[in-house]
C-alpha positions in Angstrom: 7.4 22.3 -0.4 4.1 20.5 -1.1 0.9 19.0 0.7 1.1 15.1 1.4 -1.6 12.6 1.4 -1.3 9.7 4.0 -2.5 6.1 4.9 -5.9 7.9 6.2 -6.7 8.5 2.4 -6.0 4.6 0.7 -9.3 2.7 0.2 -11.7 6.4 1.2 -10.5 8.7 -1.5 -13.2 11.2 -0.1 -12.5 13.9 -3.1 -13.3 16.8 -0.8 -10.0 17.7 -1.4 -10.1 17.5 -4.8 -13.2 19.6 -5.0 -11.9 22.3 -3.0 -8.2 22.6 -5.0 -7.8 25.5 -7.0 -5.4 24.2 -9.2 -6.5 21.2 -9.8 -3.5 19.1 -8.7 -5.3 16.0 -6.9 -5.3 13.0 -8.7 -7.0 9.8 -8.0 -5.1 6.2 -8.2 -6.7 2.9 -7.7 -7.0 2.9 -3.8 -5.6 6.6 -3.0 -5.2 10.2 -4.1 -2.0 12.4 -4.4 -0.9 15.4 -4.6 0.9 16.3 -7.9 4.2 18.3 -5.8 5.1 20.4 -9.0 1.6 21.8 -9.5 0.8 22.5 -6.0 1.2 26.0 -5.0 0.5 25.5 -1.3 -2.6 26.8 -0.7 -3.6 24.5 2.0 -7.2 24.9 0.6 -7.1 20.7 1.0 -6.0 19.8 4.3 -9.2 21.3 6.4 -11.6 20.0 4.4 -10.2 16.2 4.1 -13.1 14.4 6.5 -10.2 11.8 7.8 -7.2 14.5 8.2 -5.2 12.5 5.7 -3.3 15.7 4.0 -0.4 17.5 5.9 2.1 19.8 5.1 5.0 18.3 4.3 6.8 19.7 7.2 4.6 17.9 9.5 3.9 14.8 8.3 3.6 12.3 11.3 6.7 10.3 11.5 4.7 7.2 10.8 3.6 8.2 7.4 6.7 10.2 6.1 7.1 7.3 3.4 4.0 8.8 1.9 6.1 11.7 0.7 7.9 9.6 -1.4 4.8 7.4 -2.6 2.7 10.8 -3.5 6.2 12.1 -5.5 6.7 8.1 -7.0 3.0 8.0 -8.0 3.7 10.8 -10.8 7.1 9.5 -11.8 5.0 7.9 -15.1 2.3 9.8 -15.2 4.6 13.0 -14.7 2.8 16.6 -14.4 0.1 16.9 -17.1 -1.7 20.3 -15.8 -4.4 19.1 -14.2 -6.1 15.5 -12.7 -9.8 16.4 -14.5 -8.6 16.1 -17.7 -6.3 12.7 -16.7 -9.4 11.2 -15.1 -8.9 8.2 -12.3 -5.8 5.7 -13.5 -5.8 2.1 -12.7 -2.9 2.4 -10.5 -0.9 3.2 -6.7 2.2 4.1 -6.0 3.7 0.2 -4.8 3.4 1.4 -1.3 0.0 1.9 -1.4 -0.6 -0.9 -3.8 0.8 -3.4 -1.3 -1.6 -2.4 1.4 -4.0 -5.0 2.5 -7.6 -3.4 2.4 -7.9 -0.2 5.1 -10.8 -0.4 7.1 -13.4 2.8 7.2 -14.5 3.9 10.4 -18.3 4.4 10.2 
């Protein structure tokens, strides 16, 4: 079992989350982050701090944004599980889900 990012996340990418991981398994794409499901260890350090509630267990993921399980799992099936998302930096590309997404509005 992992942690999940959701819709809440594309086009904020606050990085609370990523601050507050201790394993450093939050990486950011070009609109979204994701949560790297083989380095997780399930902490749930992540999901109280994320400003937007965009991170959920994967067990209770709202039905309306269980395709983001597959997108956060998709994301890595290039980039695959290189120990940590400081050293990888930001890439230049979304899982097509969250690729295909016209711009998400921020509430202020």
């Amino acid at each position: 079992m992992t942690y999940v990012i959701a819709l809440p996340c594309v086009d904020l990418k606050d990085r609370a989350c990523v601050d507050e991981c201790p394993v450093d398994c939050i990486y950011e794409g070009g609109r979204s982050l994701y949560i790297q499901p083989e380095e997780c260890i399930d902490c749930g350090a992540c999901e109280p701090v994320c400003p937007v509630e965009a991170i959920f267990y994967e067990d209770d993921l709202p039905e309306q944004w269980k395709d983001y399980q597959a997108a956060n799992e998709g994301f890595f099936d290039t980039l695959g599980s290189p120990g940590g998302a400081f050293k990888v930096g930001a890439v230049p590309y979304d899982h097509p889900l969250v690729a295909a997404l016209p711009p998400q509005e921020q509430a202020s």
